[in-house]
N, C-alpha and C positions, 0 to 999 in steps of 0.2 A: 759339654755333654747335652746330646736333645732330650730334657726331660716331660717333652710333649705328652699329652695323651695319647696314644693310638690302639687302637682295636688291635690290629696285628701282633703287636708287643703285648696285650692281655694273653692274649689268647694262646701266643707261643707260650708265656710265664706257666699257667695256667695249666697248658700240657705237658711242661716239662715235670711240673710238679707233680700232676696225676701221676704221669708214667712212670717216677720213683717209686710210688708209691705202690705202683701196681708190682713192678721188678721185685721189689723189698718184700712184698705180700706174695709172689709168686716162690720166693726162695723158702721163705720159712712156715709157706702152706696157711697163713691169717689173712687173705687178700680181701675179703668182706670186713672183717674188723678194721683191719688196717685202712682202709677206704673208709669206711664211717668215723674211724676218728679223725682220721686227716681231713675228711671236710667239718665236722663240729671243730677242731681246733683254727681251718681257715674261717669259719662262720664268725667264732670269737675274735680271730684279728681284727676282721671287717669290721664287727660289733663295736670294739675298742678304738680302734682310728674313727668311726662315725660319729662314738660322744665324744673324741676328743674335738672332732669338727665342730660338732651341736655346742661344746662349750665355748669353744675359740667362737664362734659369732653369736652368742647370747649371750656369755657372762664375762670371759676374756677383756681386758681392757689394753692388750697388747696388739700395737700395730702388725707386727708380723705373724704369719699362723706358725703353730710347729713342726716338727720337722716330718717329715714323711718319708715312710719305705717302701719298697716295693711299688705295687699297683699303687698306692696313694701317693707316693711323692709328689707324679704330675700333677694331684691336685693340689694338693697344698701350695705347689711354686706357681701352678697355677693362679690359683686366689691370691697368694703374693705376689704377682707382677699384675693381676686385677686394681687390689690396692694401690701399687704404685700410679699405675697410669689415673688412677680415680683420686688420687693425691695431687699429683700433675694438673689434672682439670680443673680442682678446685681453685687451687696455687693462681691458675691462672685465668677464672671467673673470678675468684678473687682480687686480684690484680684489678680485672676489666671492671667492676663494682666499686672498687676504690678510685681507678680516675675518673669514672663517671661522680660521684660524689664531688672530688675533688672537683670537677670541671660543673657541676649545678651550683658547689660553697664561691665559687671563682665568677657567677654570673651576678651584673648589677641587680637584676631582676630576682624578685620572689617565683620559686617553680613547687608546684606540688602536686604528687599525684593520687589522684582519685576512683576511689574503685567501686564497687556497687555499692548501690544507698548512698550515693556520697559520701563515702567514709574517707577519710585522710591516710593512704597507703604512705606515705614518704613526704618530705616536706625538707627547702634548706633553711639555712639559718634566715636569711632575708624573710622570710615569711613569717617566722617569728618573729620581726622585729616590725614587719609591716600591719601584722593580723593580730599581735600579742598570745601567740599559739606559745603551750608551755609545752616541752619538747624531753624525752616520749613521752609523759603522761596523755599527753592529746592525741596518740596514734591508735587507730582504729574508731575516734570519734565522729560524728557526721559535721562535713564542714557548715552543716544549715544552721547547725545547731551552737556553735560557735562563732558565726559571724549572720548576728540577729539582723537582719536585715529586711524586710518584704522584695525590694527592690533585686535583693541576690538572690534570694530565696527563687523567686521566677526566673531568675538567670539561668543557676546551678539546674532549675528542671525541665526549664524548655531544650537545654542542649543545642544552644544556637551556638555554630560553631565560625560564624563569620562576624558577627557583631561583637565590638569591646562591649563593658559596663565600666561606665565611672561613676566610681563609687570613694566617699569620705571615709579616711581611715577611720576603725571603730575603737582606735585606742586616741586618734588625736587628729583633730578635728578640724587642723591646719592645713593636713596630708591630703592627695585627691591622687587616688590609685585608679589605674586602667586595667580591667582583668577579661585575659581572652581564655576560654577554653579548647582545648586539641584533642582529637580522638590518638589516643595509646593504648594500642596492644587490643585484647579483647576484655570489653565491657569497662574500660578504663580510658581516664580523660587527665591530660594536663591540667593547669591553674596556672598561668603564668598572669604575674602583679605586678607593674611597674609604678612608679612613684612621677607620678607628672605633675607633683605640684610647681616646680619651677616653669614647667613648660604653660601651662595654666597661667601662672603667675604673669608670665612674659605675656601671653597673649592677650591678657587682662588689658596690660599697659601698654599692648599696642592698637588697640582696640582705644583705650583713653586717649592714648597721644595723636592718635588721627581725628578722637573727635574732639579733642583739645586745642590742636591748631586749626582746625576747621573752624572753630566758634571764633578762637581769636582774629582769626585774619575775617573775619564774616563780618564782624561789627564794625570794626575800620572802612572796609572796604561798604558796607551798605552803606555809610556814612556818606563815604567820597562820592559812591554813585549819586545820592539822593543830592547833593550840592552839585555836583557836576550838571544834572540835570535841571536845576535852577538855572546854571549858567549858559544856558542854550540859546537865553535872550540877554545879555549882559546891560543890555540899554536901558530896561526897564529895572535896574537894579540900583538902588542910591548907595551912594559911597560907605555911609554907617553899615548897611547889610553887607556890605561886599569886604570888610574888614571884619565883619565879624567870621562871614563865610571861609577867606583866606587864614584864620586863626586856627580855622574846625580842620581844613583842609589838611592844613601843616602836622599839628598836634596828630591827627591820626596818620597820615605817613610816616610821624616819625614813630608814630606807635610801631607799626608791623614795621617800619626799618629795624628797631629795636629788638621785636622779637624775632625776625630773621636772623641778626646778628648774633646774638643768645644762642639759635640751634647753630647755627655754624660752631660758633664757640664749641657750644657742647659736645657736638661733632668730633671736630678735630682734638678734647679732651679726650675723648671715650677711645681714640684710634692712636692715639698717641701712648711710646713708652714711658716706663719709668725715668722720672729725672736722673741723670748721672750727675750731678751739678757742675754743669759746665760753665756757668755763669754765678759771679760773686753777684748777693742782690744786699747794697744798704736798706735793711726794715727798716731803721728809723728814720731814715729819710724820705722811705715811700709813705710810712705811714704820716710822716710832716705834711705831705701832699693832700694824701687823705683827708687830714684834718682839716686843711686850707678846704677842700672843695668841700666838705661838710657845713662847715661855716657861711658860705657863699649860698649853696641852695637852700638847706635849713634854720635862716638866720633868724626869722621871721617866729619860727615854733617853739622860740624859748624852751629849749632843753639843754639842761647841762651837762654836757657832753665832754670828759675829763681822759686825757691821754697821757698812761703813764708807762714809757716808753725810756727800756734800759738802753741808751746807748754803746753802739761797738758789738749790738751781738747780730752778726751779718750770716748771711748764710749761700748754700751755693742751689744754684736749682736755674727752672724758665720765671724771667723777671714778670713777664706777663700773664703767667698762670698763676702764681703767687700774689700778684697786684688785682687779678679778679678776686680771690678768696678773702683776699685783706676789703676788701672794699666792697663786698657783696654784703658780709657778715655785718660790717658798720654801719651803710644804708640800711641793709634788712632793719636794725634795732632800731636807727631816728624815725626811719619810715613810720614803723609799729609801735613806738613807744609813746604817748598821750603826753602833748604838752602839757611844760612844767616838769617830769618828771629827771631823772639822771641817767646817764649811761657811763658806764665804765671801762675802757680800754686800756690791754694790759699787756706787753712785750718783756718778758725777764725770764732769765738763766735758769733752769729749774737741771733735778741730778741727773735727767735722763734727756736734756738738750734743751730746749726755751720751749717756754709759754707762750701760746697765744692768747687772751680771752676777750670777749666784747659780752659785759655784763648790764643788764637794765634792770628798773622797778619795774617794770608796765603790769601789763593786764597777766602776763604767765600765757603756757597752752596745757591744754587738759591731753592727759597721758596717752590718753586712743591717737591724739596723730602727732606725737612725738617719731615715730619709728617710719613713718611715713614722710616726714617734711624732705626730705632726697628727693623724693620720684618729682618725676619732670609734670610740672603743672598743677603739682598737689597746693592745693592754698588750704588755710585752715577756715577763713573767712571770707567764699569769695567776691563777695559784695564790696568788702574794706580793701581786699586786694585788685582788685578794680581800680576802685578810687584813686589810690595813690600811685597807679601804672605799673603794677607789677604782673609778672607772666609768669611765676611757677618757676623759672627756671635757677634761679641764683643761686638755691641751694645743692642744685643738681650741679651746675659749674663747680660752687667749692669741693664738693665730695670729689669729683674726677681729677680736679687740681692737685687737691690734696693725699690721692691716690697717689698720681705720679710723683710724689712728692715723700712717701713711705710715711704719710701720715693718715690720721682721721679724724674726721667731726666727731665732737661727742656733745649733746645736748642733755641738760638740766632744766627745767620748770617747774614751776609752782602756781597753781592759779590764784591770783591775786599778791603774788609778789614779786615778781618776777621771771627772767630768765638768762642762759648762762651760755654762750655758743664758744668751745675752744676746741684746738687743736692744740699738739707737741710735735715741732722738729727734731729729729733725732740727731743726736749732738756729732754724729758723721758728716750730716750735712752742715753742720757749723763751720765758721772760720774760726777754728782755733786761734790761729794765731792774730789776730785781730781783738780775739777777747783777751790774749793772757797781755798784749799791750796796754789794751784799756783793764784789766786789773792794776797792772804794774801803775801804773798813772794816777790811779789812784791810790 
């Protein structure tokens, strides 16, 4: 049934009723009465349906209007199918408001948006964790006035909309956040924050490791030129110089062959997988080796150098990434350790796979570059680490050996009593059956 509005249909309604009324009033000779009450009683319909209107949208808390007769049906079904389709809309703004959220909580990036006064309209959770915004208490606050800045402060009001700001997180001080601004919508702007302290970080130490090899190979190599350049008259040169020259010559090629060697090393750690242990490695026989060559170059430094070394507990991995770690970690110690003192070395069965440890007296490192001895070229002394030919990188070798290896460095020190360098193999890469023989044997 079309319960449309239509003029047409009032108007026939409308006539058919007069005209009863007139017939009605023409039979029993009252056609003036009968006409004034029939419209005061249609006045009062109209009246009645109109508050019931004015209540159903002021005070009504029901979805659907009620029911209608006559002339007012069409509106009432009217305003209910308004309703529906204005329920529908929502339904599905709603919808389109939810994946947008969804899809701002789903982005690595901090996004917020900003509306005059720089006031904080919406913000995701990343922002909160970037800015320390407490959420909703801090919606409709000025973002100037939350993130104290002078530096943002001129950001947020010059409205440059092609320049980053990098700026230190204001909750932690480690963080170094890049913030762009976007024009949205009218008199409203984006915030988007990304966290680029990693990328900083890297740049840092690419920035050092250029100018770290740079220095290294520079002083070798000034060296060889300025004797090279001696050599240009060898005649005039007596045998004592020329022996001593040929000493300097050797010593620093072998330097930068050394540190060559080290980045290649390091290299093909950093690009290499995880070990599968495809290779059974005897420790205590590598580290028998170890010892022999410790003895040999350090014989002289009177350091007591003690190797306590559980036989049979063998393990599977790269023989030669595992024999850099073993043998960086122990020269490191004789290297840095002050004649006379002791060092400790230590191979045994522990409940979560074996022990490594290489422990010394020496001098300790103060806690600031503890977390730092990995990075490629980090010395803590570089004067001392000169000295005795070392390039920064040893400890960068162990960490990537011992990656592939599903192990870690972990460092202990004390200034002035020592320090403590180990790892843990994880008892997968053991040879079991190799240990329960040598239990059994014993």
């Amino acid at each position: 049934m079309d319960n449309r509005y239509k003029a047409a249909r009032l108007i026939s309604t409308l006539s058919l009723f007069y005209a009863g009324v007139i017939l009605l009033g023409l039979l029993t000779g009252l056609l003036i009465e009968l006409l004034l009450v029939a419209s005061i009683a249609l006045l009062v319909w109209h009246y009645l349906n109109l508050n019931r209107l004015r209540h159903y949208l002021w005070q009504s808390r029901r979805f659907a209007p009620p029911e209608g007769s006559g002339s007012w049906r069409p509106v009432f079904d009217g305003i209910y199918k308004l309703q529906m389709r204005n329920q529908q809309r929502r339904s599905q703004l709603g919808e389109l408001v939810r994946r947008f959220r969804e899809g701002a909580e789903a982005l690595p990036d901090a996004v917020m948006l900003i509306g005059q006064h720089h006031v904080i309209l919406w913000s995701n959770t990343q922002a909160h964790e970037l800015l320390g915004l407490r959420w909703p208490e801090d919606r409709g606050q000025r973002i100037d006035n939350l993130v104290r800045s002078p530096e943002f402060g001129h950001f947020i009001r010059a409205r440059n909309d092609k320049e980053p700001l990098i700026l230190t997180s204001p909750i932690d001080t480690q963080r170094q956040l890049e913030m762009r601004l976007m024009p949205y919508g009218d008199h409203q702007r984006l915030l988007v924050i990304r966290d680029i302290t990693l990328l900083v970080r890297l740049e840092n130490m690419r920035r050092d490791f250029v100018a770290n090899v740079s220095h290294e190979l520079r002083t070798p190599l000034t060296v060889v030129k300025g004797y090279l350049e001696m050599l240009s008259d060898p005649s005039q040169m007596d045998p004592a110089m020329w022996q001593q020259v040929h000493r300097m010559l050797v010593s620093q090629t072998d330097r930068m062959d050394s540190l060559v060697s080290q980045l290649t090393e390091l290299s093909s750690l950093e690009s290499a997988r995880q070990s599968k242990g495809s290779q059974r490695i005897d420790v205590s026989q590598l580290l028998a080796i170890v010892e022999q060559e410790v003895d040999a170059v350090y014989r002289d430094k009177q350091l007591q150098v003690t190797f306590d070394v559980t036989p049979g507990i063998d393990m599977f991995g790269e023989p030669r990434q595992m024999r850099s770690a073993f043998s960086n970690l122990i020269f490191n110690a004789v290297k840095y350790t002050p004649a006379g003192r002791h060092i400790e070395v230590v191979w045994k069965k522990v409940a979560a796979g074996a022990l490594f440890s290489v422990k010394d007296d020496g001098d300790g490192i103060e806690p600031e570059h503890l977390l730092r001895l990995t990075e490629r070229f980090y010395r803590v002394d570089k004067a001392r680490s000169r000295d005795t030919g070392g390039s920064g990188l040893g400890l960068s070798i162990v960490k990537h050996a011992l990656g592939n290896h599903q192990s870690e460095l972990k460092i202990r020190s004390t200034v002035g009593k020592g320090s403590c360098f180990s790892f843990e193999i994880p008892s997968h890469l053991l040879d079991s059956r190799r240990i329960s023989e040598q239990a059994n044997e014993s």
